[in-house]
NUTOR-618599 format. One record per residue (C-alpha): x, y, z negated. Coordinates in steps of 0.25 Angstrom, whole numbers, plus 2048, in hexadecimal, padded with zeros to 3 digits. Last residue first. Layout:
residues N
     X     Y     Z
     X     Y     Z
...
END
This chain:
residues 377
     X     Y     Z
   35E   57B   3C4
   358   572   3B6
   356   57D   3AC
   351   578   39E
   34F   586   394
   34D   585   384
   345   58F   37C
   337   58A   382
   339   57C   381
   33B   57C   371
   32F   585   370
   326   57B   378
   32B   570   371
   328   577   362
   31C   579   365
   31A   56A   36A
   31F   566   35D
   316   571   355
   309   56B   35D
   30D   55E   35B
   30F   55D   34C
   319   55D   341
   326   55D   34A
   32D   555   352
   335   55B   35F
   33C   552   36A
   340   559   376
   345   551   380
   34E   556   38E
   350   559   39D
   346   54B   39F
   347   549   3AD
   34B   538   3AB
   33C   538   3A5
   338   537   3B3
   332   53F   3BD
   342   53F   3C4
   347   54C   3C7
   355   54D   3C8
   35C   556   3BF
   36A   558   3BF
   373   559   3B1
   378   566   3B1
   373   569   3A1
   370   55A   39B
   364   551   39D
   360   54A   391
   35E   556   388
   35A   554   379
   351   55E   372
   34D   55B   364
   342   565   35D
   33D   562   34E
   331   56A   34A
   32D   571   33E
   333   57E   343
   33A   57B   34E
   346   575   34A
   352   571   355
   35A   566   35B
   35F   568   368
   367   561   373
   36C   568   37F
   360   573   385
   35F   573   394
   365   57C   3A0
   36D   579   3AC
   364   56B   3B2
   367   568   3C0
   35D   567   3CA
   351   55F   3CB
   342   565   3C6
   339   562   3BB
   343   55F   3AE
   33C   558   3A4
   33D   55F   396
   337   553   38D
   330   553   37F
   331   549   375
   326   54E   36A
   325   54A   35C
   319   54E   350
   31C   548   341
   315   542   339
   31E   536   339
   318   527   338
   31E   521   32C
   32A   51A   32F
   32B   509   32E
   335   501   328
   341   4FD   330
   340   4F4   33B
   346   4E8   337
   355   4E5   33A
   35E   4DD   345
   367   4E5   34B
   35C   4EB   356
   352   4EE   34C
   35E   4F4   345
   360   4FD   354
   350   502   354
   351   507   347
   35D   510   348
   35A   515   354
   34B   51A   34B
   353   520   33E
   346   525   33A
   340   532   338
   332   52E   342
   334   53B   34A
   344   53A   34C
   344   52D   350
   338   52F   35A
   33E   53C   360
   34C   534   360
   345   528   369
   33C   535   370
   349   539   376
   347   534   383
   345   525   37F
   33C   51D   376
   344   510   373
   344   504   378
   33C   4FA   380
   337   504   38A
   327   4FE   38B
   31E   503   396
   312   509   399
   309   500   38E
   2FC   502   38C
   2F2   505   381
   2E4   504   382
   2DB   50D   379
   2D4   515   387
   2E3   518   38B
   2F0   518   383
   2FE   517   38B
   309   511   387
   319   513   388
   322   509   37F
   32F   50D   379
   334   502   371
   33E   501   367
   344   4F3   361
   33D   4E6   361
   32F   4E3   363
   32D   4E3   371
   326   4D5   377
   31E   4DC   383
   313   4D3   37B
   317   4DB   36E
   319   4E9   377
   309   4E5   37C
   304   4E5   36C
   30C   4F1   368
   305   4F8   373
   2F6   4F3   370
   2FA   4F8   362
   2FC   506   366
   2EE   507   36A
   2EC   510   35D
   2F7   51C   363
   305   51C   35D
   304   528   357
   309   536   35E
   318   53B   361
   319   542   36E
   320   53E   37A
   323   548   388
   325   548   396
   324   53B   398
   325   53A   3A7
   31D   531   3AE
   31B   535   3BC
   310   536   3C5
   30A   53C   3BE
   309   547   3B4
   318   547   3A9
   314   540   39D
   310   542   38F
   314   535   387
   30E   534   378
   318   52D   36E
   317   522   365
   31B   51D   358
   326   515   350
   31E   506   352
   324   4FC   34D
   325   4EE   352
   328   4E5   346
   330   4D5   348
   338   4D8   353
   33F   4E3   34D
   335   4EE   353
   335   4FC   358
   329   505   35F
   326   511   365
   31A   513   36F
   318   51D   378
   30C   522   37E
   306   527   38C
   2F5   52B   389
   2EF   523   394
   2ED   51F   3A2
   2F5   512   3A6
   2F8   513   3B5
   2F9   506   3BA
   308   500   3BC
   312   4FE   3CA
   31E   4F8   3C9
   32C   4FC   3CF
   337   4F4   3D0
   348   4FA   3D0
   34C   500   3DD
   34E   50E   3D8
   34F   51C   3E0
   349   51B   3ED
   340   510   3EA
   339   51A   3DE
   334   523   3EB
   330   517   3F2
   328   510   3E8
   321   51E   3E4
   31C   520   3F5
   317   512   3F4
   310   514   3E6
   30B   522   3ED
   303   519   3F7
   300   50F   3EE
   2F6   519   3E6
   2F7   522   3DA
   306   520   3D6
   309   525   3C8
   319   524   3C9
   326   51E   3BF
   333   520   3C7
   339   524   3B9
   330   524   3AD
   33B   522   3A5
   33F   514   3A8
   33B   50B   3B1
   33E   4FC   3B3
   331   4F9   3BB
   332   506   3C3
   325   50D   3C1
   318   50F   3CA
   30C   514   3C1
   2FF   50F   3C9
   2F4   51A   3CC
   2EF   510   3D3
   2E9   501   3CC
   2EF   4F7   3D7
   2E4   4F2   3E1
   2EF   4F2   3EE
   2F7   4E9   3E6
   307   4F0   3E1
   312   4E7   3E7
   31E   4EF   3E6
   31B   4F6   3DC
   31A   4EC   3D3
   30E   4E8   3CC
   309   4F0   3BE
   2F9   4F0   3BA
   2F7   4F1   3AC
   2F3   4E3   3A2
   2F4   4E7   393
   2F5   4DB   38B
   2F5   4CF   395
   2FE   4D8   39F
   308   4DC   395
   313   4D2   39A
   311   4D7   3A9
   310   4E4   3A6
   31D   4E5   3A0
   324   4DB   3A9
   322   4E8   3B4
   325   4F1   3AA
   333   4EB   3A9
   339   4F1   39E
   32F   4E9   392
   330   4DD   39A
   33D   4DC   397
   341   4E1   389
   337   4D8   385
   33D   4CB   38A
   34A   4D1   386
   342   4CF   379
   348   4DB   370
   355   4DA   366
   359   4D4   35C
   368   4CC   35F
   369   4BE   362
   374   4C0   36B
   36E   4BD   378
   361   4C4   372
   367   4D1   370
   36D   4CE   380
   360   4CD   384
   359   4D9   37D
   366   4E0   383
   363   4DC   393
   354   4DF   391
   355   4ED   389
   35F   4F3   392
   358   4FA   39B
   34F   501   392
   35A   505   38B
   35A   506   37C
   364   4FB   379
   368   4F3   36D
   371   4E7   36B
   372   4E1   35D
   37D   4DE   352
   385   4D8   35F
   393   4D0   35E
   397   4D4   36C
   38F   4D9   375
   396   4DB   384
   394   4CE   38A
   385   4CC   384
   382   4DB   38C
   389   4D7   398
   380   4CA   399
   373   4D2   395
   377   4DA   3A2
   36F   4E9   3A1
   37A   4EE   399
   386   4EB   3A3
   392   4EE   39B
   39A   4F9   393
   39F   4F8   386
   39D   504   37B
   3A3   502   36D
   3A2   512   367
   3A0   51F   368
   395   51F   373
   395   52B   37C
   38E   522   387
   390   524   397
   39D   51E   399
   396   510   392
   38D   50F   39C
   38B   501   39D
   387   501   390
   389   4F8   382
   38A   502   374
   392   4FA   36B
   38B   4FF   35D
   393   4FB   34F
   386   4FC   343
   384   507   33A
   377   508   33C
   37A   518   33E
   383   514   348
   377   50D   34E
   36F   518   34C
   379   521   355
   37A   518   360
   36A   516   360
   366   524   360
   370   52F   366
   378   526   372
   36C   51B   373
   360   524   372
   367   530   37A
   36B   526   386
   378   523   38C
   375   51A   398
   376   50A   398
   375   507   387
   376   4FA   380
   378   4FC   370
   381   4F1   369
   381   4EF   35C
   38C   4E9   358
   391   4DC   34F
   39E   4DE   345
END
């Protein structure tokens, strides 16, 4: 009998409590592929290679149901071993041009054209304030508002001295920071809803906190540029900005919502959502749509704001507060060290809350922050 075969590097919360979990409640065998297999708590079939080597992944699959991954990383590499064994799957294509921001602009420049040369080489007349940003990046990490070459010098050379991966340089889009959710089988792309980002000031980009609104009316100019980016298949997370009825992409994680807001987004729409993304994966429709909840959410960060090492924080909490939900889920535990890093990397925790309406959400929030202490010494 065939596997599904999830792909994973680090141990994540979405792939350890969401996708692991669902597929054993698809009731299909799961082989989890990783090349660090000492750092899962898996229960079962887990072989070690080199995940980021299509050739080691086609050497390790045996008889594949499908192969899944939610890594950013990854998608490329498992998108083409899918397609080595016929299996559904995304557009390696797709997958590719999607992760590298620099490809990204270079497909979307007939729909949407915006500035973006690498750092390297950026001409004297380019558009400052420019948004310098590693071409592979992640989590807002090494992502700066520079305001004139000068500070893009100094930026380059502070980033040198901890990565040598490229870095590109894009104009600053103004506008109200949005979140588009989809899923597709390839023949329907979906769209589950949208989030409102609120970031940290400039010159870093640290999203601070997500709350559930409608998807906004130019959502249909997006849909249109992830059709010419060629994503339709499986999750994806897409960050937009709204400005003057134009809307414009920030970047495109070809996967699933991270930081919590993927159980936040399950939770809120009531469906079995890890579920949904791997059938897609194994070969089924999407299932019928939801009705749009009415219901409020709010994915709420504690960031740490100062090194040391972190004694005091809640665990994991699940609790009522009157007509609200409240979930808190750390992701740094007590005497971990801290390092400051102006990314998403200092989040201390999530707190999730849905409720009837904003203003009892965020009530609810502020009251759940108030009776708990984080101490980072």
């Amino acid at each position: 009998m065939g596997a599904l075969y999830v792909v994973a590097g680090k141990p994540t919360d979405a792939v350890d409590h969401g996708f692991l979990p669902a597929a054993a409640r698809l009731g299909v065998p799961v082989v989890l592929l990783t090349d660090r297999p000492d750092d899962h708590a898996f229960d079962g079939p887990v072989v070690r290679c080199d995940v980021t080597d299509v050739r080691a992944l086609v050497a390790a699959v045996d008889d594949p149901l499908a192969l899944f991954t939610n890594s950013d990383f990854l998608q490329t590499p498992v998108a083409l071993a899918a397609a080595y064994f016929g299996l559904p799957g995304k557009d390696w294509r797709a997958a590719l041009r999607t992760k590298d921001k620099r490809l990204t602009r270079r497909h979307l420049a007939a729909l949407d054209p915006v500035f973006s040369a690498d750092a390297e080489s950026v001409p004297s007349d380019a558009p400052f304030p420019l948004v310098l940003k590693p071409r592979g990046g992640v989590a807002s990490e090494d992502v700066f508002l520079v305001a004139d070459a000068a500070e893009l010098t100094a930026r380059r050379a502070e980033i040198a001295a901890r990565r040598d991966d490229p870095l590109i340089v894009e104009e600053y889009l103004p506008g109200e920071l949005r979140t588009l959710e989809t899923l597709g089988d390839g023949v329907e792309t979906r769209v589950l809803g949208s989030y409102r980002t609120c970031l940290s000031p400039p010159p870093h980009f640290i999203e601070e906190r997500l709350e559930w609104a409608p998807p906004p009316p130019e959502t249909a100019q997006i849909l249109r540029q992830l059709a010419a980016l060629g994503v339709g298949f499986g999750a994806c997370h897409t960050e937009f900005v709204v400005h003057a009825g134009r809307a414009r992409i920030i970047e495109v994680n070809y996967r699933l919502i991270g930081d919590h807001c993927d159980f936040l987004l399950a939770d809120l729409l009531d469906v079995p959502l890890f579920e949904h993304i791997l059938a897609v994966h194994l070969g089924r429709p999407l299932p019928p749509p939801t009705p749009a909840p009415n219901r409020h959410a709010v994915a709420e960060v504690v960031l740490a704001t100062t090194p040391g090492t972190l004694t005091a924080a809640p665990g994991v909490e699940d609790v009522a507060d009157g007509a609200v939900h409240v979930s808190y889920r750390p992701q740094r535990a007590v005497g971990e060290t801290i390092e400051i890093a102006r990314t998403n990397r200092d989040f201390l925790g999530t707190i999730r809350a849905i409720g009837p309406d904003p203003a009892t959400v965020d009530a609810a929030i502020a009251r759940f922050r108030a009776a708990r202490t984080w101490t980072v010494a």
